[in-house]
C-alpha positions in Angstrom: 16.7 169.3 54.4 16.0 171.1 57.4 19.5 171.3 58.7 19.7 173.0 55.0 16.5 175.1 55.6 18.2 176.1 59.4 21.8 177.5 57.2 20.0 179.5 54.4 18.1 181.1 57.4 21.0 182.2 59.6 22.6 183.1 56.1 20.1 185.1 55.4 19.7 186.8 58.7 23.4 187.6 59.0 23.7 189.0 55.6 20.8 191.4 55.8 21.7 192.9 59.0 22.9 196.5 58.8 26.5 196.2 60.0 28.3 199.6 60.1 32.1 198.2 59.5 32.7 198.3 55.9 35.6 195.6 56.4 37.8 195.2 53.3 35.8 197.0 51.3 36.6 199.9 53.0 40.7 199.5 50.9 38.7 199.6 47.7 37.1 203.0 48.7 39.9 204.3 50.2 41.8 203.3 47.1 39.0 205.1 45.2 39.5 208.6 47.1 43.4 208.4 46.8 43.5 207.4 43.4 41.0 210.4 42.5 43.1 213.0 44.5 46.2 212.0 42.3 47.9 210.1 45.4 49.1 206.8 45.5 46.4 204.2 46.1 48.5 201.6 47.0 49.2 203.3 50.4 46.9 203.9 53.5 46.1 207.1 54.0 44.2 207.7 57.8 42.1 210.5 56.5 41.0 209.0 53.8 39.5 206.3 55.9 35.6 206.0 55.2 34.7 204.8 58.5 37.2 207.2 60.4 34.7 207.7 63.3 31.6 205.3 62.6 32.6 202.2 63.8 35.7 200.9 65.4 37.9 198.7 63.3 39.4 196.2 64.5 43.1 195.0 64.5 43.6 193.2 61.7 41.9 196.2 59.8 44.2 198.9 61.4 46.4 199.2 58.8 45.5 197.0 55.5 47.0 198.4 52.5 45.3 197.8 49.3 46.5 194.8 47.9 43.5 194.9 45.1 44.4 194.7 41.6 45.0 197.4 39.9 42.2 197.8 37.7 39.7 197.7 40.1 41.1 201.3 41.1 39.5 202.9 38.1 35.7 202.2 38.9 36.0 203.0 42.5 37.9 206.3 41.8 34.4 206.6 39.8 32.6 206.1 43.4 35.1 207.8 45.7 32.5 210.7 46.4 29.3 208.5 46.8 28.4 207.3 50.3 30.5 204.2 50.8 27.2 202.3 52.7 25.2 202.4 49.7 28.0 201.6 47.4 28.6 198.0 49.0 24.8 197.8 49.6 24.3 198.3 45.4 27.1 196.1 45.0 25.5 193.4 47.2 21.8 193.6 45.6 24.0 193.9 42.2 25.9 190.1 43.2 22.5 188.7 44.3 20.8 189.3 40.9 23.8 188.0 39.0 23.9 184.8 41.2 20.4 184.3 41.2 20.5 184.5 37.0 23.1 181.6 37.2 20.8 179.5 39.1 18.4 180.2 37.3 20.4 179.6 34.1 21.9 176.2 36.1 18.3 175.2 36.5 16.7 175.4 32.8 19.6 174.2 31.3 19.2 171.1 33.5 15.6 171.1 33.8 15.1 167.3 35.1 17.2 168.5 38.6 14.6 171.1 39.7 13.8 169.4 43.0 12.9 171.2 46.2 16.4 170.1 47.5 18.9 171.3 44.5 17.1 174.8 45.2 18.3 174.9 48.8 21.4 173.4 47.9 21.7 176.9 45.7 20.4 178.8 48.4 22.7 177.3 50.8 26.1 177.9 49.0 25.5 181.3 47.9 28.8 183.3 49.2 26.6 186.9 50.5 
């Protein structure tokens, strides 16, 4: 239970530090911004890049194309002029509440498994 306690912990410490590389997200933005200037969003464009100058990315980053599906071009072409930062922020906070209504869900529908342990359990597998 503690080695369980130790994992949410550094979980939770990782996720909730600021980190200034969007990562892959950073294709669904770009995506976003080329989709909404009429170009083709399946093709890296450099000065599209949202972090262009923030943070360095690193090689496997260089040149990702977007490989996303399709439809998920139309709601970040919605978000291609909002700061990119907040919009995975939102997103996170937005993936938290949903996971934590399907525990919560999980855990009234099964009511005779709310133990201390099954909690962490939920805690610990949570994919932030």
């Amino acid at each position: 239970m503690l080695g369980l306690c130790l994992l949410i912990a550094l979980a939770a410490a990782l996720t909730l530090q600021r980190d200034e590389n969007l990562r892959d997200f950073a294709t669904f933005v770009q995506a976003g911004k080329a989709y909404e200037g009429g170009l083709n969003p399946y093709v890296r464009y450099k000065d599209l890049d949202p972090t262009a100058g923030i943070a360095p990315r690193t090689p496997l980053e260089a040149g990702s194309p977007n490989l996303n599906p399709p439809i998920s071009v139309y709601p970040f072409s919605l978000l291609a002029d909002a700061d990119p930062f907040a919009v995975r922020d939102g997103l996170s906070a937005v993936s938290a509440l949903i996971y934590a209504g399907a525990c919560a869900l999980l855990l009234r529908a099964y009511a005779w498994q709310r133990r201390p342990l099954v909690a962490l359990w939920l805690l610990a597998v949570a994919g932030f």
